[in-house]
N, C-alpha and C positions, 0 to 999 in steps of 0.2 A: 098512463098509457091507455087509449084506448080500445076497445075490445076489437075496432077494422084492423088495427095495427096488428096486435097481438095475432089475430086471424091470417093475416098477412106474412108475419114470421113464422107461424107454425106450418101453410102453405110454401113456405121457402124449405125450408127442415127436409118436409116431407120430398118432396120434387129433389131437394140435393143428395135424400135417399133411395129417390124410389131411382133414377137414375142410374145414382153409383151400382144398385144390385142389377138393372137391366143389361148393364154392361160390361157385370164382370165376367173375369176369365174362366174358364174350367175349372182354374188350379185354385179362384177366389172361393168358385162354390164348393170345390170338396173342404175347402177350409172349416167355410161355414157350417158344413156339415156334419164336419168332426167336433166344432164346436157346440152345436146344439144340443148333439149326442153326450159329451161330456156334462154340461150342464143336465141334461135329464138322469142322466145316473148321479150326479151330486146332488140334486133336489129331489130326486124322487126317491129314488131307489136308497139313500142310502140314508134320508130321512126314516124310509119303512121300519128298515132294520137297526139302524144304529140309535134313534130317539124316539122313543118309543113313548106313546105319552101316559106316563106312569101316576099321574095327578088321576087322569080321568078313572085309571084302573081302578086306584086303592081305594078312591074317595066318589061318592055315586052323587053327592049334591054338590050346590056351589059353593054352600057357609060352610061344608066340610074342608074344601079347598082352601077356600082360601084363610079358615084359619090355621090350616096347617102350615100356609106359606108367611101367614104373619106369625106362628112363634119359630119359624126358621130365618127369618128376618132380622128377630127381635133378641136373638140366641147371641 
């Protein structure tokens, strides 16, 4: 495939999307809306709180890390 081609489909993509949002309904965009908002309290927010990144906490280097991860591996 060459790269005018590929150019060519990704320019199709975009126009079949930039389109479909130009003309959606009301009711498309509150959708959207509800969705983006869920997605940001599932990655963000609850990333914060619920995964906590406890490597970085205990352990202050990298060859701390990761060899605690290779004898929990190797267990």
């Amino acid at each position: 495939m060459s790269i005018m081609t590929f150019l060519n489909i990704l320019k199709k993509i975009y126009v079949f999307y930039f389109e479909g949002f130009r003309n959606m309904s009301d009711w498309g965009r509150q959708v959207w809306i509800i969705i983006l908002i869920k997605l940001f309290v599932i990655f963000l927010i609850l990333r914060l709180f619920f995964f906590p990144d406890v490597l970085k906490k205990n352990f202050k280097d990298e060859r701390s890390r990761s060899n605690y991860i290779r004898e929990q591996l190797l267990k």
